[in-house]
C-alpha positions, 0 to 999 in steps of 0.5 A: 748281746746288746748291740744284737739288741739295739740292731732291732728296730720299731717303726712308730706311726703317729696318731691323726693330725700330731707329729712322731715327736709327739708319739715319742713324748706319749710312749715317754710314759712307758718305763723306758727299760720295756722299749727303750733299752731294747730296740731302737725307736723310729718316729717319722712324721706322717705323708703330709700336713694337717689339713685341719685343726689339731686337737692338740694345738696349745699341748704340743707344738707344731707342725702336725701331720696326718698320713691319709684322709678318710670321710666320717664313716671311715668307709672312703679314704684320700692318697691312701695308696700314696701313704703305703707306698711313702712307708713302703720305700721308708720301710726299704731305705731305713730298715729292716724294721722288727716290728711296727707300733701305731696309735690309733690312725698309726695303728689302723695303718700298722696293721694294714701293712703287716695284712698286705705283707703277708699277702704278699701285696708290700714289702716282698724282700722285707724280712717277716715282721716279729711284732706289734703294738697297737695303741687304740686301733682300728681295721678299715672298713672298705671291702676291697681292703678287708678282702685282702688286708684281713683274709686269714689271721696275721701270724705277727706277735701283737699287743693292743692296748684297749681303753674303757672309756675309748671311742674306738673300744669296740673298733680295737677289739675287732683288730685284735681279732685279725691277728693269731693268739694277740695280748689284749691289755685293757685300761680305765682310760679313753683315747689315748697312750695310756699310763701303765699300772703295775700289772700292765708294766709286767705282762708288757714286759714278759711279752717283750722279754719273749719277743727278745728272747727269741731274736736271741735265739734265732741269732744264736742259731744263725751264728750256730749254723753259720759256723758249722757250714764254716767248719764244713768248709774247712773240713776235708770232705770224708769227715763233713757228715760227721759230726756229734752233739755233746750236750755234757761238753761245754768246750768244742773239741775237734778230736783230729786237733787233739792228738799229732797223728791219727794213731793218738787219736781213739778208734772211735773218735777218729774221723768225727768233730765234737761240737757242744750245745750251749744252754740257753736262757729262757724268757722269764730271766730276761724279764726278771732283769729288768730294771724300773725306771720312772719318769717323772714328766706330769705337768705335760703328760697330764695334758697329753691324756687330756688331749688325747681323748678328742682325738 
């Protein structure tokens, strides 16, 4: 069950001109039982270097990197279609990913590919994505790419984190609106991965204990059919569409196993497989299981915030 788990990766997408180590630092914040002992973390540094000063040289150290350039008015942009087709081949050689998580240009990226994606312009042979988390993100504004990218609603289960005092405020409530039924969690911060208050922490939290859930039960489910297109393999073939759900049996019986010859066995069982349903978890258990715990990182986290908010 745990290693079902750790199988499901994120792929996180760095801000403008700062590193995936960086990103990594900045989700650190976060209570490490929401992601960390859920998924496995991916945080690649962008296409190519900082072409400029970074905002947070004196915070972080370098190197800093960017995944595409843009002008002012976020209308014209530089080795975009390189940047795609970089993550694109990234996605293919390190994956399949179960979601993708971006803060701010990451984000903008993030949600251009599950756009694409569902398109069908990128990642064909992908399986489909099954989340994602936007932190400060924004849609592109070429038309040519919103034609495409934003034409129907992304059926991707999505959190965007959306902050008071953000200059891309009114930018990340319009990305939300590109994807069906998303959870918004608003913040009195700026531009920035915010901290967490306790209310936060657990609508973060139920929202990944549902995404967990039903990895587990498509699972369980796959494994289920697998083993039932087993058994039909195994089994002769006047018997293959006879099988019965027993929900009230919690152990599987084979009726033909149970008895040496057929006149041991009862009429009515003869020539049927007795299959059981287990019964399944549900959600709320998963996040009602979960244990806090805090780190405790101020004196660079404070700076992080700080930084941030000119990015």
């Amino acid at each position: 069950m745990e290693g079902q788990n750790q199988n499901m990766k994120i792929l996180c997408l760095h801000g403008f001109r700062t590193s995936g180590k960086f990103l990594q630092k900045q989700i650190s914040k976060w209570d490490p039982s929401l992601f960390l002992h859920h998924f496995q973390m991916d945080f690649p540094d962008g296409l190519f270097s900082a072409g400029g000063k970074s905002d947070i040289e004196g915070i972080f150290p370098p190197p800093y990197f960017e995944w595409f350039q843009f002008n002012k008015e976020f209308t014209e942009y530089t080795n975009l279609e390189e940047c795609i087709s970089h993550l694109c081949q990234y996605i293919t050689h390190n994956g399949p990913f179960h979601g993708l998580l971006g803060f701010s240009q990451g984000a903008t990226l993030g949600a251009l590919l599950l756009g694409y994606k569902a398109q069908g312009k990128v990642l064909k042979e992908h399986p489909p994505f099954k989340m994602f988390v936007s932190i400060s993100g924004s849609k592109f504004r070429e038309p040519s790419i919103c034609e495409v990218a934003y034409k129907d609603k992304i059926n991707v289960k999505s959190v965007h984190f959306i902050g008071a005092k953000d200059w891309l405020k009114l930018p990340s409530e319009d990305l939300a609106t590109a994807f069906h039924d998303p959870l918004i969690i608003r913040h009195p911060q700026g531009h920035t991965v915010p901290r967490l208050d306790e209310v936060s922490t657990e609508q973060l939290r139920k929202w990944i204990a549902n995404i967990v859930f039903d990895n587990k039960d498509s699972i369980s489910k796959g494994e289920e059919h697998d083993e039932q297109e087993t058994r039909k393999v195994d089994t002769p073939n006047e018997m293959q569409n006879n099988i019965i759900d027993d929900d009230n049996n919690n152990n599987q019986i084979n009726a033909l196993e149970s008895a040496t010859t057929e006149e041991e066995i009862p009429k009515e069982m003869q020539n049927k497989i007795i299959i059981n349903n287990n019964n399944q978890i549900n959600a709320s258990e998963f996040a009602g299981k979960e244990h806090k715990v805090v780190i405790q990182d101020k004196s660079i986290n404070t700076q992080i915030d700080a930084s941030q908010d000119a990015l």
